[in-house]
BATORTOR-86427 format. One record per residue: chain; x, y, z of N, C-alpha, C in turn. Coordinates in steps of 0.05 Angstrom, whole numbers, plus 5000, padded with zeros to 4 digits. Layout:
<rs>
R cadena n_px n_py n_pz ca_px ca_py ca_pz c_px c_py c_pz
R      A    X    Y    Z     X     Y     Z    X    Y    Z
...
</rs>
This chain:
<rs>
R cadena n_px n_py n_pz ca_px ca_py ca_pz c_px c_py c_pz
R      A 5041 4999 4590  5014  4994  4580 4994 4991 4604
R      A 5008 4977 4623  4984  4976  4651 4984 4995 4665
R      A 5002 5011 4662  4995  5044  4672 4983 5065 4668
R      A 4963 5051 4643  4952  5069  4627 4917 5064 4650
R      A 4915 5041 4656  4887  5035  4673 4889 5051 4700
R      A 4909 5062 4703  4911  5071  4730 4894 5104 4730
R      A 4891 5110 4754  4880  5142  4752 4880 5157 4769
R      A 4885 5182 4766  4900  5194  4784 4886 5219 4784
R      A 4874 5216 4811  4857  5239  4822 4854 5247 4842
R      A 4839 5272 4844  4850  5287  4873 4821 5269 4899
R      A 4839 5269 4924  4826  5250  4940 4835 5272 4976
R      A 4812 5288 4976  4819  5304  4998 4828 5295 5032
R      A 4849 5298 5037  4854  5272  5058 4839 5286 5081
R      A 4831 5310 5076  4808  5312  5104 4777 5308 5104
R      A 4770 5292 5084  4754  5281  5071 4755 5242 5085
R      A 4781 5241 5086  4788  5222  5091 4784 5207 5117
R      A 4759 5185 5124  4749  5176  5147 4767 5149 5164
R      A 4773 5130 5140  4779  5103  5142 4794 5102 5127
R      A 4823 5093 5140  4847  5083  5126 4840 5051 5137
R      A 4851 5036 5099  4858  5009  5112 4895 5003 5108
R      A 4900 4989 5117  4930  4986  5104 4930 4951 5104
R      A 4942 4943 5091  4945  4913  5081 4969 4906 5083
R      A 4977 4870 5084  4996  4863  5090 5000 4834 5078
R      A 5012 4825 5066  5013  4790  5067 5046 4784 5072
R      A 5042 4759 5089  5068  4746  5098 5057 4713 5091
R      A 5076 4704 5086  5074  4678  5084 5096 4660 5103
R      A 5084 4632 5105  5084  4607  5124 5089 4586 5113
R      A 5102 4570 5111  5096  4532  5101 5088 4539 5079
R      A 5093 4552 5054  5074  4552  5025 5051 4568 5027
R      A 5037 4583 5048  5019  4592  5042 5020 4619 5046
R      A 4999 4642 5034  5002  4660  5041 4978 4675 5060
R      A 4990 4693 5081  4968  4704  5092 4964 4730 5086
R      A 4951 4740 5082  4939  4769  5075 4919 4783 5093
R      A 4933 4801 5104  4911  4818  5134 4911 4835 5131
R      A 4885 4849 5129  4881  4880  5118 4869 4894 5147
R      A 4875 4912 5160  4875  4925  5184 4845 4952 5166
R      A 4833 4954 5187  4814  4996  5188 4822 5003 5203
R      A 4821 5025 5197  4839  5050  5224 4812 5079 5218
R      A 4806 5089 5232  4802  5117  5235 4815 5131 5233
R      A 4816 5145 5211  4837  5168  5196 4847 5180 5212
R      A 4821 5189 5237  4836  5213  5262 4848 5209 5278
R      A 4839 5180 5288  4851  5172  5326 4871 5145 5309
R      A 4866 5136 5294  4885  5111  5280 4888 5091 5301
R      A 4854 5090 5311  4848  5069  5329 4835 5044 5305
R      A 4833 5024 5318  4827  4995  5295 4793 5001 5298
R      A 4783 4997 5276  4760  4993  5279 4752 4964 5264
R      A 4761 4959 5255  4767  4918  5239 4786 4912 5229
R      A 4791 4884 5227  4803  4875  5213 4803 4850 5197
R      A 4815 4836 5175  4804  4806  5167 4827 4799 5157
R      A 4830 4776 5156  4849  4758  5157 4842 4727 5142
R      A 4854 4732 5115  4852  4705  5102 4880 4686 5099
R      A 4879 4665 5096  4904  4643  5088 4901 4623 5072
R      A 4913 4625 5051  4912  4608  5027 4934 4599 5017
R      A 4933 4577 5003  4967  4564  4987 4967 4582 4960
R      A 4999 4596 4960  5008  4602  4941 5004 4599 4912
R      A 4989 4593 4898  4991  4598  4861 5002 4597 4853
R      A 5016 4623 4852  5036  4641  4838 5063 4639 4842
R      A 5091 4633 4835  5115  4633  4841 5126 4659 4853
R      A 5137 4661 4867  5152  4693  4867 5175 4697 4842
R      A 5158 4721 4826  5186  4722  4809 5194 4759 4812
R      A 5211 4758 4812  5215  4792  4824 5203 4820 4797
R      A 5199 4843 4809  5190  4855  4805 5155 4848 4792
R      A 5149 4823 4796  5118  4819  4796 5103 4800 4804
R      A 5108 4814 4840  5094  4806  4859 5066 4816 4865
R      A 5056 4843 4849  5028  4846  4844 5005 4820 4836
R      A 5025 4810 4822  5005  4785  4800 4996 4769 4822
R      A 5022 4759 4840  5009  4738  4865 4999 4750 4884
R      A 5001 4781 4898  4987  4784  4920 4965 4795 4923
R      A 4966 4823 4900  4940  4835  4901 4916 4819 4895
R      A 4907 4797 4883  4880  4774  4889 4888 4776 4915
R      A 4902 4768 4926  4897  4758  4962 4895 4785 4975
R      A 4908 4808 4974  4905  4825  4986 4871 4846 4987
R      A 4861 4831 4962  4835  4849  4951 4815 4824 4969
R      A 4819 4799 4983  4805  4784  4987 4802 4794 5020
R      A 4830 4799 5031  4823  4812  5049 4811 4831 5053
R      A 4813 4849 5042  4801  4881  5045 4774 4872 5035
R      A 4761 4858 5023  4735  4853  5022 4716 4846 5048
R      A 4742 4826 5055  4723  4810  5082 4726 4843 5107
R      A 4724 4862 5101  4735  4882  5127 4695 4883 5122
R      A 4692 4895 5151  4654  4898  5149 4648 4925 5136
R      A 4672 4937 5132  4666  4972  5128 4683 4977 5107
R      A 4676 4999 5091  4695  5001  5071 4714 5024 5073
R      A 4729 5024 5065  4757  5042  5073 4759 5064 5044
R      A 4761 5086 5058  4764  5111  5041 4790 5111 5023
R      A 4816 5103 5033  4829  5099  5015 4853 5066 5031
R      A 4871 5058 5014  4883  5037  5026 4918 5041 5021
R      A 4934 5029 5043  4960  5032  5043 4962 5002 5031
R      A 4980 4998 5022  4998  4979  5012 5026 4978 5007
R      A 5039 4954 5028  5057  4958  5025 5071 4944 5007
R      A 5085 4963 4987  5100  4960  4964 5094 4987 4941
R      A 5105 4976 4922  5103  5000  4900 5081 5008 4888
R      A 5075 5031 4882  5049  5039  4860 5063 5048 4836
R      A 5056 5070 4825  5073  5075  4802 5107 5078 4789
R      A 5115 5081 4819  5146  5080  4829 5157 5053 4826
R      A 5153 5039 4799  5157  5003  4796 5176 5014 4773
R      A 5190 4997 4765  5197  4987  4744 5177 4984 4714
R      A 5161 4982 4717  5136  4975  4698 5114 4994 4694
R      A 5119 5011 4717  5100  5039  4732 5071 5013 4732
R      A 5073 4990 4745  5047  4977  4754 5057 4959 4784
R      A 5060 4975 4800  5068  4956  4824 5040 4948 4843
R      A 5048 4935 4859  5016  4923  4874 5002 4937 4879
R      A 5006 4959 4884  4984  4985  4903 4970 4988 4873
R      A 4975 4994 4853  4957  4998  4824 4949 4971 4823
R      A 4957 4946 4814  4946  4918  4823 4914 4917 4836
R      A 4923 4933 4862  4896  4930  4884 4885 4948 4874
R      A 4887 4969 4874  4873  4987  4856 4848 4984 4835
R      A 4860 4984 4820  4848  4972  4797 4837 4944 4806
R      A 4842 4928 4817  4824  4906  4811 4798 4912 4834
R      A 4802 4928 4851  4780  4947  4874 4762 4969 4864
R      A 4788 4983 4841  4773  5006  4836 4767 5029 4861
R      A 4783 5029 4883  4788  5047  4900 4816 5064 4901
R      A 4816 5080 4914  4831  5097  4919 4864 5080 4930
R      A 4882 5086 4922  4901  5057  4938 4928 5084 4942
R      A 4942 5076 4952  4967  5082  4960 4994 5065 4966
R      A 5019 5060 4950  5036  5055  4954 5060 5059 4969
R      A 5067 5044 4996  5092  5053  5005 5100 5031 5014
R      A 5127 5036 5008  5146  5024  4998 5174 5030 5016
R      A 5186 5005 5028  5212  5010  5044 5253 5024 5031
R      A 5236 5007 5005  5261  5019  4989 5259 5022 4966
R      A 5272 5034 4943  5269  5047  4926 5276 5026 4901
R      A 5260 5024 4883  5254  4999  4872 5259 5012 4847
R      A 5256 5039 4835  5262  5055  4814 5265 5076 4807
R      A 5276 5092 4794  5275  5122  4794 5304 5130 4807
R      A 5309 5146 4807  5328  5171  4821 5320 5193 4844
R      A 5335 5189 4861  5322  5204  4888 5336 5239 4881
R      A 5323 5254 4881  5321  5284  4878 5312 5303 4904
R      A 5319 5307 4924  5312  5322  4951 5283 5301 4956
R      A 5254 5311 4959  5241  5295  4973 5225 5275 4948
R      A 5233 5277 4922  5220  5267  4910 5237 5236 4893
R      A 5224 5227 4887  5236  5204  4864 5227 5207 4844
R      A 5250 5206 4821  5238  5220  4791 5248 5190 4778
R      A 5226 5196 4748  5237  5175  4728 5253 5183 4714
R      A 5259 5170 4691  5288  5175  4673 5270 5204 4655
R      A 5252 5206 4648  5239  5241  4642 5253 5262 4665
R      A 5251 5248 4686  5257  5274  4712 5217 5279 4718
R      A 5206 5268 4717  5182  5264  4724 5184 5255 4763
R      A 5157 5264 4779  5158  5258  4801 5144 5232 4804
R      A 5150 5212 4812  5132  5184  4808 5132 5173 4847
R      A 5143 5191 4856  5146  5175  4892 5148 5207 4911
R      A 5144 5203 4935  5150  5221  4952 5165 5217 4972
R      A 5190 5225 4982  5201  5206  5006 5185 5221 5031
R      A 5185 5206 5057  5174  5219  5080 5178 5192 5097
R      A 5196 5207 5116  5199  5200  5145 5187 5186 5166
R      A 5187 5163 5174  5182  5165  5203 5198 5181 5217
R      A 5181 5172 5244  5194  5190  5267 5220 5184 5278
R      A 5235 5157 5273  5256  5154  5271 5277 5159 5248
R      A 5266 5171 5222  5278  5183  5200 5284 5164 5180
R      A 5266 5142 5182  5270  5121  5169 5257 5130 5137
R      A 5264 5128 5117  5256  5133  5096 5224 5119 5080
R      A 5207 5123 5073  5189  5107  5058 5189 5133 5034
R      A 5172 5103 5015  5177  5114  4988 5144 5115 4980
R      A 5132 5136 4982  5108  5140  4975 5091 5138 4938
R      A 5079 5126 4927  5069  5120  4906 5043 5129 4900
R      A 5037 5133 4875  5004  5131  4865 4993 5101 4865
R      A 4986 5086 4866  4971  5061  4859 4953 5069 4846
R      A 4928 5076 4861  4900  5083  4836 4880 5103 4849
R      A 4872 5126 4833  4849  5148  4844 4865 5161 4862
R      A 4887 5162 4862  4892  5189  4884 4923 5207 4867
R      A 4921 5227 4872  4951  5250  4862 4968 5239 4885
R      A 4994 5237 4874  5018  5240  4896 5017 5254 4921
R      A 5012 5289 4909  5013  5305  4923 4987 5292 4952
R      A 4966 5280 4944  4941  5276  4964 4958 5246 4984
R      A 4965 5225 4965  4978  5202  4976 5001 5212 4996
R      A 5022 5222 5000  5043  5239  5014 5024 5251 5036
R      A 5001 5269 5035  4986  5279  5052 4976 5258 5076
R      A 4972 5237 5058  4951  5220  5079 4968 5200 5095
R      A 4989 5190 5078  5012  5178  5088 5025 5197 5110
R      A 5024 5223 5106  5045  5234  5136 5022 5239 5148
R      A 4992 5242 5155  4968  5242  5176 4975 5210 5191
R      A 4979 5186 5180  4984  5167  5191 5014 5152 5208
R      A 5033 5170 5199  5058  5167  5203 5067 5152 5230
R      A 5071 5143 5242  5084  5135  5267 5116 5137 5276
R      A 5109 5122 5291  5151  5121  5298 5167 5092 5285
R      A 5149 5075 5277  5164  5054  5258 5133 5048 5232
R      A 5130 5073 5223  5116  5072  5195 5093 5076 5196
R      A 5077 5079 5175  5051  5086  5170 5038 5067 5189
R      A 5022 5073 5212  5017  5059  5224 4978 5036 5213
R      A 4973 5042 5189  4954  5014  5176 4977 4995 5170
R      A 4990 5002 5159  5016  4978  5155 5025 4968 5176
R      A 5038 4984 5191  5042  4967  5221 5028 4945 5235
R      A 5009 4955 5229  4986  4934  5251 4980 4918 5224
R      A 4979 4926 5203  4974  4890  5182 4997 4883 5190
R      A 5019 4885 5186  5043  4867  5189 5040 4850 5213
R      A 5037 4867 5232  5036  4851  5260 5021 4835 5261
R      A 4995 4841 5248  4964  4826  5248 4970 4797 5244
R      A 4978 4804 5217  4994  4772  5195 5018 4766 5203
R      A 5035 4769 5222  5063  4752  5229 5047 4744 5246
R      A 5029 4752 5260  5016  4739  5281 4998 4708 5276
R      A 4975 4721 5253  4963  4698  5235 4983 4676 5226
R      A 5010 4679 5225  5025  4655  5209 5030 4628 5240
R      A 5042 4657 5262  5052  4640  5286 5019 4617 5295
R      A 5000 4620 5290  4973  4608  5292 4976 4578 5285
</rs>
């Protein structure tokens, strides 16, 4: 039913100016959420923001959207510039529910979002794609440069085929590098 709010449209990744990628790690009960800008081309930082708040929400598995995407949309707000489309790391349509956080942020943004994801949370792996129980394509696998697997998603406003595009323009040697630098950003924010 919540996959029904999602939407899936074409989003030209050379169109594409400003990636943000997002992150939350948590500390003592609380959670931090750091949303990184990157320039699409040089995937140099051009901002970043960083909020920390006490937890809400319980962790209960497979719906960790509920507790993070509010914090993760609070970050990406506070960025001074707005981002053409956003990484998130975790699932988009490739959930169990077909509503994982990247649709979460999505939809509660109403921007363009992108899901990736370290491991495969649903579906059946088929050469580079992950299918549902239809045999439908719902993920893309793609590489880092160490051959490490990520699991590429729709979240919201963008085709697979565009999300996969923009995800391998950003690629690094340990992952989409907006994710990298949120992660780092926020293990950093917790050690504070």
């Amino acid at each position: 039913m919540m996959a029904r709010l999602v939407r899936e449209e074409p989003l030209n990744p050379s169109e594409v100016k400003r990636i943000a990628g997002v992150d939350v790690a948590y500390v003592n009960g609380s959670a931090v959420a750091t949303a990184v800008l990157l320039s699409a081309w040089s995937l140099a930082l051009i901002g970043d923001s960083t909020i920390r708040l006490e937890v809400g929400i319980p962790y209960i598995p497979g719906l960790l959207g509920f507790r993070e995407a509010p914090l993760m949309a609070r970050a990406i707000r506070g960025l001074r510039e707005e981002p053409d489309v956003i990484l998130v790391d975790g699932h988009g349509l490739a959930h169990p529910r077909r509503f994982g956080s990247a649709c979460h942020l999505g939809v509660i943004l109403d921007k363009p979002t992108i899901g990736v994801a370290k491991a495969r949370l649903y579906g059946s792996e088929s050469g580079e794609h992950v299918l549902d129980g239809s045999g439908n394509p719902i993920a893309r696998i793609i590489h880092d440069r160490r051959g490490k697997p990520y699991y590429v998603s729709v979240g919201h406003r963008v085709t697979l085929k565009d999300a996969a595009e923009i995800v391998r323009l950003c690629m690094g040697v340990h992952g989409p590098q907006p994710l990298r630098m949120a992660h780092l950003k926020a293990r950093e924010a917790c050690r504070i």
